[in-house]
C-alpha positions as CSV (number, residue, x, y, z in Angstrom):
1,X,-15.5,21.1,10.8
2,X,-12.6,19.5,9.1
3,X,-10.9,20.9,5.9
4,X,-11.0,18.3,3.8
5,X,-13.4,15.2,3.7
6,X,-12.9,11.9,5.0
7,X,-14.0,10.2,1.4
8,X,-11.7,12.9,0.1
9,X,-8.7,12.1,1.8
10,X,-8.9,8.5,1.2
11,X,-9.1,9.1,-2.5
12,X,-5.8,11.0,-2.1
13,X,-4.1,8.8,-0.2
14,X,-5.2,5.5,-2.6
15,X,-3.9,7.9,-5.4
16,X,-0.6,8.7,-3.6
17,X,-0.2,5.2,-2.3
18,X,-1.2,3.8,-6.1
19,X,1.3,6.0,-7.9
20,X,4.4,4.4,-5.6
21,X,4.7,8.9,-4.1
22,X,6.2,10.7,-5.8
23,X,9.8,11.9,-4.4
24,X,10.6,15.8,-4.8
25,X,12.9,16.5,-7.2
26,X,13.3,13.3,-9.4
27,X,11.9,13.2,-12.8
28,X,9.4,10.5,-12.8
29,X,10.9,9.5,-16.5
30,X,14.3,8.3,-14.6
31,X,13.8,4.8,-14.3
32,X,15.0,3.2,-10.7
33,X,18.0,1.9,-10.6
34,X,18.0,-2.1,-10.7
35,X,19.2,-4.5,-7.9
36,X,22.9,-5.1,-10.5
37,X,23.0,-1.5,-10.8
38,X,22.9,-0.8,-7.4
39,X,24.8,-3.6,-5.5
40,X,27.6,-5.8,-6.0
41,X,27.6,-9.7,-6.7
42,X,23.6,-10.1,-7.4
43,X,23.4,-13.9,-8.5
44,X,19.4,-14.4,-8.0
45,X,17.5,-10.7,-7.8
46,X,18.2,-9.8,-11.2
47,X,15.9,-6.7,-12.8
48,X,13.9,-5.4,-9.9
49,X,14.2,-1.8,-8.2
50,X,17.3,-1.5,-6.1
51,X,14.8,-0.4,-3.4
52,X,13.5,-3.4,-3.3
53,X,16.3,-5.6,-2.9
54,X,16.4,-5.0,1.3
55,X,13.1,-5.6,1.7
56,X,12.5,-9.0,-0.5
57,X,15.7,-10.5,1.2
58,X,13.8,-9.7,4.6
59,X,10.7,-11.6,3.2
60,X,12.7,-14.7,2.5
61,X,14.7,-14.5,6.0
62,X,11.8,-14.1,7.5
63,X,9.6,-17.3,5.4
64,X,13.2,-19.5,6.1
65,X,13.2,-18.5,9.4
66,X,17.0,-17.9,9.6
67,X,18.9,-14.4,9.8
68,X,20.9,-13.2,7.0
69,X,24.4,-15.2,8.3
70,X,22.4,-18.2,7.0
71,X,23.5,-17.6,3.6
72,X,25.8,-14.5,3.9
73,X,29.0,-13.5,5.1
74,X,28.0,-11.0,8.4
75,X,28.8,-7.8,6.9
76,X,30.1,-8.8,3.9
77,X,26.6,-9.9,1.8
78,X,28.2,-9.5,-1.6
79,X,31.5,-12.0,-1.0
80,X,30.9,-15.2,-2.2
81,X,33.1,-17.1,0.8
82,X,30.2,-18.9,2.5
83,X,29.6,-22.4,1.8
84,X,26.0,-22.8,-0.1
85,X,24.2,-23.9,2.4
86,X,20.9,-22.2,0.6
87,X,19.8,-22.4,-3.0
88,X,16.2,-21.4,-4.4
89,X,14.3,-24.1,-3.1
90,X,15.7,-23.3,0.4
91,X,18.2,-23.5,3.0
92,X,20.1,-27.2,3.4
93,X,20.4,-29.0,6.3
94,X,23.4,-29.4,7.8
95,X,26.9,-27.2,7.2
Protein backbone atom coordinates (compact mmCIF):
# COMPACT_ATOMS: atom_id res chain seq x y z
CA UNK A 1 0.00 0.00 0.00
CA UNK A 2 1.73 3.16 -1.09
CA UNK A 3 2.42 6.04 1.38
CA UNK A 4 0.95 8.70 -0.17
CA UNK A 5 -1.95 8.87 -2.70
CA UNK A 6 -1.80 9.11 -6.31
CA UNK A 7 -4.46 12.26 -6.28
CA UNK A 8 -2.20 13.39 -3.50
CA UNK A 9 0.91 13.49 -5.17
CA UNK A 10 -0.35 15.14 -8.19
CA UNK A 11 -1.70 17.90 -6.17
CA UNK A 12 1.88 18.28 -4.83
CA UNK A 13 3.59 18.17 -7.75
CA UNK A 14 0.97 20.89 -9.69
CA UNK A 15 1.70 22.94 -6.41
CA UNK A 16 5.51 22.49 -6.73
CA UNK A 17 5.50 22.81 -10.49
CA UNK A 18 2.90 26.09 -10.16
CA UNK A 19 5.10 27.85 -7.57
CA UNK A 20 8.34 27.79 -10.29
CA UNK A 21 10.20 25.06 -6.80
CA UNK A 22 11.46 26.52 -4.63
CA UNK A 23 15.45 26.47 -4.29
CA UNK A 24 16.96 25.78 -0.76
CA UNK A 25 18.39 28.53 0.73
CA UNK A 26 17.21 31.65 -1.36
CA UNK A 27 14.68 33.94 0.06
CA UNK A 28 11.80 33.89 -2.20
CA UNK A 29 11.66 37.96 -1.70
CA UNK A 30 15.10 38.13 -3.89
CA UNK A 31 13.91 38.84 -7.16
CA UNK A 32 15.95 36.84 -10.18
CA UNK A 33 18.34 38.48 -11.59
CA UNK A 34 17.35 39.91 -15.26
CA UNK A 35 18.82 38.83 -18.59
CA UNK A 36 21.12 42.78 -18.47
CA UNK A 37 21.97 41.85 -15.05
CA UNK A 38 23.23 38.67 -15.79
CA UNK A 39 25.02 38.88 -19.20
CA UNK A 40 26.81 41.14 -21.28
CA UNK A 41 25.66 43.11 -24.55
CA UNK A 42 21.70 42.15 -24.28
CA UNK A 43 20.19 44.29 -27.25
CA UNK A 44 16.62 42.32 -27.66
CA UNK A 45 15.85 40.13 -24.24
CA UNK A 46 15.48 43.04 -22.06
CA UNK A 47 13.65 42.37 -18.40
CA UNK A 48 13.16 38.65 -18.26
CA UNK A 49 14.82 36.15 -15.65
CA UNK A 50 18.49 35.56 -16.49
CA UNK A 51 17.38 31.79 -16.42
CA UNK A 52 15.56 32.18 -19.02
CA UNK A 53 17.71 33.82 -21.37
CA UNK A 54 19.41 30.10 -22.53
CA UNK A 55 16.41 28.55 -23.07
CA UNK A 56 14.28 31.30 -25.17
CA UNK A 57 17.40 31.73 -27.45
CA UNK A 58 17.10 27.78 -28.00
CA UNK A 59 13.38 28.32 -28.94
CA UNK A 60 14.18 30.81 -31.60
CA UNK A 61 17.24 28.59 -33.03
CA UNK A 62 15.24 26.03 -32.96
CA UNK A 63 11.80 28.00 -34.93
CA UNK A 64 14.79 29.56 -37.47
CA UNK A 65 16.15 26.49 -37.85
CA UNK A 66 19.79 27.74 -37.77
CA UNK A 67 22.45 27.18 -34.84
CA UNK A 68 23.58 29.93 -32.72
CA UNK A 69 26.67 30.88 -35.34
CA UNK A 70 23.75 32.21 -37.46
CA UNK A 71 23.68 35.37 -35.54
CA UNK A 72 26.56 35.01 -33.00
CA UNK A 73 30.10 34.99 -32.91
CA UNK A 74 31.03 30.93 -31.93
CA UNK A 75 31.96 31.45 -28.39
CA UNK A 76 31.80 34.85 -28.22
CA UNK A 77 27.68 35.60 -28.09
CA UNK A 78 28.06 38.97 -26.50
CA UNK A 79 30.62 40.63 -29.26
CA UNK A 80 28.96 42.52 -31.62
CA UNK A 81 31.53 41.56 -34.82
CA UNK A 82 29.03 39.47 -36.89
CA UNK A 83 27.40 40.97 -39.69
CA UNK A 84 23.39 41.25 -38.99
CA UNK A 85 22.39 38.78 -40.94
CA UNK A 86 19.22 38.36 -38.35
CA UNK A 87 16.82 40.98 -37.01
CA UNK A 88 13.39 40.38 -35.20
CA UNK A 89 11.48 39.40 -37.99
CA UNK A 90 14.09 36.73 -38.82
CA UNK A 91 17.24 35.66 -40.26
CA UNK A 92 18.19 37.35 -43.97
CA UNK A 93 19.11 35.65 -46.81
CA UNK A 94 22.26 35.77 -48.03
CA UNK A 95 25.77 36.96 -46.03
Amino acid sequence: MPLVSQPRLLAFAAVLVASGGLVLGQSPSVPPKTTEQAFKNIQILKGIPADQLIPSMQFISASLGVECEYCHVAGAFDKDDKKPLCSPAGPREGG
